[in-house]
C-alpha positions as CSV (number, residue, x, y, z in Angstrom):
1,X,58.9,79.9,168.4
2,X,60.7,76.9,167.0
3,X,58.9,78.1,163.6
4,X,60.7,81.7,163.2
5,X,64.0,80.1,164.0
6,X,64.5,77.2,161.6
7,X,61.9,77.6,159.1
8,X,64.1,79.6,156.6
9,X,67.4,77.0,157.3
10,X,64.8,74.4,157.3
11,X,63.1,75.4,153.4
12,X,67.0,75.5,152.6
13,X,68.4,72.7,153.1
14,X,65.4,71.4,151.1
15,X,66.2,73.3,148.6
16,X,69.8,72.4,148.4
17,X,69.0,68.7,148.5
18,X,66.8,68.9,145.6
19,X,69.9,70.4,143.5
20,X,72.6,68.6,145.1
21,X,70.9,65.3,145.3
22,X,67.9,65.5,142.8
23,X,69.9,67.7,140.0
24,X,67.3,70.4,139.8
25,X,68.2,73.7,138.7
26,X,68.3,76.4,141.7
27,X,64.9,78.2,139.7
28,X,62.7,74.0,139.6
29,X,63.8,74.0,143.5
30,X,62.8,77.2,144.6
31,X,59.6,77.1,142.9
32,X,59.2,72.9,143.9
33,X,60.2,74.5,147.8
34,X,57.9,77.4,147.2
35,X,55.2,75.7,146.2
36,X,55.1,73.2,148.7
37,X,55.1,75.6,151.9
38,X,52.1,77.6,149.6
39,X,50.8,74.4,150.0
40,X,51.0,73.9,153.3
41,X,47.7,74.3,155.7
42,X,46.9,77.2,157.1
43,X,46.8,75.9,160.8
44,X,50.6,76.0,160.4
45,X,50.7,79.3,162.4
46,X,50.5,80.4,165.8
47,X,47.1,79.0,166.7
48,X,48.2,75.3,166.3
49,X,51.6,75.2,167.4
50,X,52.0,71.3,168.4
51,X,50.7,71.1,164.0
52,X,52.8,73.4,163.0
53,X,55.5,72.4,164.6
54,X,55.1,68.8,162.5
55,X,56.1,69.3,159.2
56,X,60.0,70.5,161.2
57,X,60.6,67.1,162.5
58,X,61.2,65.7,159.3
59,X,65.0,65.3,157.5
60,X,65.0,68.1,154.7
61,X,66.8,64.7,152.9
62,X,62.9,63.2,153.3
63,X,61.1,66.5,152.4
64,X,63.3,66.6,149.4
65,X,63.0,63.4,148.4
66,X,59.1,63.1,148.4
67,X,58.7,66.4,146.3
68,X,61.3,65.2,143.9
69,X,59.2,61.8,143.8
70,X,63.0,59.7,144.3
71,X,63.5,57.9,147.4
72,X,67.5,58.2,147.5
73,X,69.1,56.3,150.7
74,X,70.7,58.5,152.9
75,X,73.6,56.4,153.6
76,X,75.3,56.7,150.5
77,X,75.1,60.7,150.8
78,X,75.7,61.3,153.9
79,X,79.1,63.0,154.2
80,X,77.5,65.3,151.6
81,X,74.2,65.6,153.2
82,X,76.0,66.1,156.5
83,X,77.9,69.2,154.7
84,X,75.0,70.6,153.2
85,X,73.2,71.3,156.5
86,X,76.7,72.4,158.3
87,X,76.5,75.2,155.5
């Protein structure tokens, strides 16, 4: 399941972003990461796959930005961004 494989890369990556990019502290990102996938409906499981398969086609760069409420173009981080995820 595409779920199990990239989810923890996937929550991340966010994670990363939000201190690289956002200048949280590691503990603000975890708990901004954890509380989102808390968050998160509960048809994200196996009985909806195509729905839970959604929230995975997003950039972690987008993810990150929303939850840190700062819309940061990608272009002028990507090099960085690129590195990040490579990690």
């Amino acid at each position: 399941m595409v779920i199990a494989a990239i989810a923890p890369h996937f929550w991340s990556a966010v994670e990363d972003c939000l201190v690289t990019f956002h200048h949280l502290t590691r503990c603000e990102a975890s708990e901004t990461v954890t509380g989102l996938w808390r968050r998160l409906p509960l048809t994200l499981d196996d009985s909806n796959p195509a729905f839970s398969d959604m929230i995975y086609h997003a950039e972690p760069w987008q993810i990150a930005c929303n939850l840190a409420d700062n819309d940061l173009p990608i272009a002028d981080h990507q090099p960085e961004y690129q590195t990040l995820l490579e990690g």
